[in-house]
N, C-alpha and C positions, 0 to 999 in steps of 0.2 A: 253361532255362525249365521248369516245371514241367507235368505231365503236363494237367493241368485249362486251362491258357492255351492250351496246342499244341492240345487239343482244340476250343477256341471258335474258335481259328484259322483252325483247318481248315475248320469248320463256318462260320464268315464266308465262307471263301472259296468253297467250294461252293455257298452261299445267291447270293452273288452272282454268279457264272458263271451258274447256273440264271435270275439275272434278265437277263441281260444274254443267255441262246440265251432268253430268251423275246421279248425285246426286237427283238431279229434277226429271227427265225423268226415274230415272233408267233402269233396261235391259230389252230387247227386246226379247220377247221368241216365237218362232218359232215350232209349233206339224205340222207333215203330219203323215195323216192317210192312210193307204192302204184298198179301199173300194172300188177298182176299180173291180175286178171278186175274186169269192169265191176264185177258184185256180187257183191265178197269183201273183211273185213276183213284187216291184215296184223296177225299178232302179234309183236310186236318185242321183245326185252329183249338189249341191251349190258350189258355190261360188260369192265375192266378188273382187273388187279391189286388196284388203289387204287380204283377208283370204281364203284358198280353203280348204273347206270342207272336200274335199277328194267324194267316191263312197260308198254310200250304197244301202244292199239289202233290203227291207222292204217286211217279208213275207206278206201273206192274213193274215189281221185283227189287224197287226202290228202296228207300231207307232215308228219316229224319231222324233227326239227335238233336237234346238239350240237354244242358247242364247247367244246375241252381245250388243251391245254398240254401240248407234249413235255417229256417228262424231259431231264435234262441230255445226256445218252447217247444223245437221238434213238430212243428203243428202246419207245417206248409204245406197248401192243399193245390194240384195243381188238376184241371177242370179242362178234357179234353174235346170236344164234337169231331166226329167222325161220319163220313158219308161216301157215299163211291155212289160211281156211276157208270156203266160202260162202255169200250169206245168204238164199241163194233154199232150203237144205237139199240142193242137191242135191251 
């Protein structure tokens, strides 16, 4: 077999194992609550390896959600910063 076949090969079978622990495992769903003071926004920004979140604000009593997909390997790591501040100034 030629090197370029062995490669789509491999890559077929990868693609699907990956579907098949998603399939298994399904998705991984992620809630953060803001319970941290009556009046205080949360600043949130996740990210992974592969994916960044982006910044969110999470007022008092709030609530953000995500949902991902482990990698094949079980090894998805997802890397949150958190901060607040309050909105009274003080």
């Amino acid at each position: 077999m030629a090197a370029r076949t062995i490669s789509i090969i491999f890559a077929m079978l990868v693609l699907g194992c990956h579907s098949v622990s998603a399939a298994i495992f399904g998705n991984i769903h992620i809630d953060v609550e803001n319970r941290v003071l009556p009046k205080a926004d949360v600043e949130l920004h996740c990210k992974s390896k592969k994916d960044d979140l982006g910044n969110h604000v999470i007022p008092p009593s709030g609530a953000y959600d995500f949902t991902f997909h482990d990698n094949l390997w079980d090894t998805t790591l997802f890397y949150c910063n958190v901060q607040w501040r309050r909105l009274d100034g003080k």
